[in-house]
C-alpha positions in Angstrom: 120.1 114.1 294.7 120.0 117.9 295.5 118.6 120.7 292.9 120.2 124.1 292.8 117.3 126.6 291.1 119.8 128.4 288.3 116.9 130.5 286.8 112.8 130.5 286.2 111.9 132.4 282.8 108.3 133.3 282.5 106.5 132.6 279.2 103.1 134.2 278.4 100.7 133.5 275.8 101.6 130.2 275.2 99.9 127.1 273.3 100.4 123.4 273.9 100.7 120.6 271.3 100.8 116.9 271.1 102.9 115.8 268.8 101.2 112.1 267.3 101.1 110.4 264.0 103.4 113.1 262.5 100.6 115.7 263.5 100.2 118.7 266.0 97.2 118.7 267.8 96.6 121.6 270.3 96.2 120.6 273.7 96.0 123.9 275.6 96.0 127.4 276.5 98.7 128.4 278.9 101.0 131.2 281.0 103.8 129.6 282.4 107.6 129.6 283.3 111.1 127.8 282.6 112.5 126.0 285.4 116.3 125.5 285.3 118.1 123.4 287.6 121.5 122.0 288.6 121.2 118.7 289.7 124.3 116.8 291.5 124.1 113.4 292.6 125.9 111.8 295.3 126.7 108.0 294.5 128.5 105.0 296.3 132.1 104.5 295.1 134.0 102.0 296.6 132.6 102.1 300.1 133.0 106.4 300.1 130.0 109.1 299.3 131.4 110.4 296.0 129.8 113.7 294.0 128.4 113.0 290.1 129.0 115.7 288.1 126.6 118.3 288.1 124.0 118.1 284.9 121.7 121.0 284.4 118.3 120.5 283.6 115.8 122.3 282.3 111.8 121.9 283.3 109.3 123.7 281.4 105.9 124.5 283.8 102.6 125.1 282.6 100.8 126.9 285.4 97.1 126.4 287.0 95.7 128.5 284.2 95.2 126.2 281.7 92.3 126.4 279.3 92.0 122.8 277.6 91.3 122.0 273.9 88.0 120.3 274.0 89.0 118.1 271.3 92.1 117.2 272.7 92.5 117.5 276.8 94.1 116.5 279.4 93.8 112.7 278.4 96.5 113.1 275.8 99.1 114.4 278.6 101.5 110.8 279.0 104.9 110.4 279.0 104.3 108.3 275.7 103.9 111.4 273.6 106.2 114.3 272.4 104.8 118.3 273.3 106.2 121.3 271.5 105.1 124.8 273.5 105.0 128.0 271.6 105.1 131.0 273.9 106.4 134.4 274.4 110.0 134.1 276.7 112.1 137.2 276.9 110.2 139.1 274.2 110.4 136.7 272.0 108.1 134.0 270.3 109.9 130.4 271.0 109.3 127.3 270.3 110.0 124.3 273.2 110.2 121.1 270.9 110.7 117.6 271.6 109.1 117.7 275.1 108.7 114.6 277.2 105.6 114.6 280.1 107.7 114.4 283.8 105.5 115.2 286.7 101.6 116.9 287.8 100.7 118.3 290.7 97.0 118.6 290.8 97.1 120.8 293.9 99.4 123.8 292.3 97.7 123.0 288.9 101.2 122.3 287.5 102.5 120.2 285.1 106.1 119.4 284.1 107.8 118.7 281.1 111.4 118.0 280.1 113.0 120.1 277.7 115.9 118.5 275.7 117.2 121.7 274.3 120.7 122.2 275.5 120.9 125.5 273.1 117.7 126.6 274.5 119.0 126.5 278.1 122.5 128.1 277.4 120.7 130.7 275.7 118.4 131.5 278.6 121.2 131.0 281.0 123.5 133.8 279.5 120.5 136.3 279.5 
């Protein structure tokens, strides 16, 4: 699989929730950015290297300045729950719902979350 980096939107200011039980819990403090890929895959197709479609992804990155909740830290970061990030992109207060957990690195201090939004990443795209 090979990435193509399409754009990386900042976003400042931003607060991380948990979604569980039907509640929102706060889980951090946070500057960040919006990582948006093209991803194209190539697959085995009767004995030739063939091309998937491209898909594009988007990645939303919370950065190494985190400040945890003490109530709620860095326990509650699985891929079982659902985050929602609220955050200032573009000018703008947005809201990042329906997250999914994806990937740490402890080294950079990042963490990575899938963003379902397809409207989202248009939207940021045409900008």
């Amino acid at each position: 699989m090979s990435s193509l980096g399409l754009s990386e939107v900042p976003i400042t200011e931003g607060n991380l929730y948990v979604i569980t039980g039907g509640n929102r819990y706060p889980v951090a403090e946070f500057n960040g950015y919006i990582d948006i890929v093209e991803d194209e895959v190539i697959v085995p197709v009767l004995g030739t290297l063939t091309k998937r479609p491209k898909t594009i992804k988007a990645y939303f990155v919370v950065c190494a300045d985190l400040k945890y909740d003490r109530a709620h830290d860095e326990s509650r970061i699985s891929s079982a729950n659902v985050f929602e990030a609220v955050g200032n992109i573009q000018g703008r207060n947005k809201i990042l719902a329906g997250m999914r957990f994806e990937d740490s690195d402890p080294i950079k201090g990042e963490l990575r979350f899938s963003i379902p939004d397809l409207r989202l990443i248009e939207e940021l795209l045409e900008r």
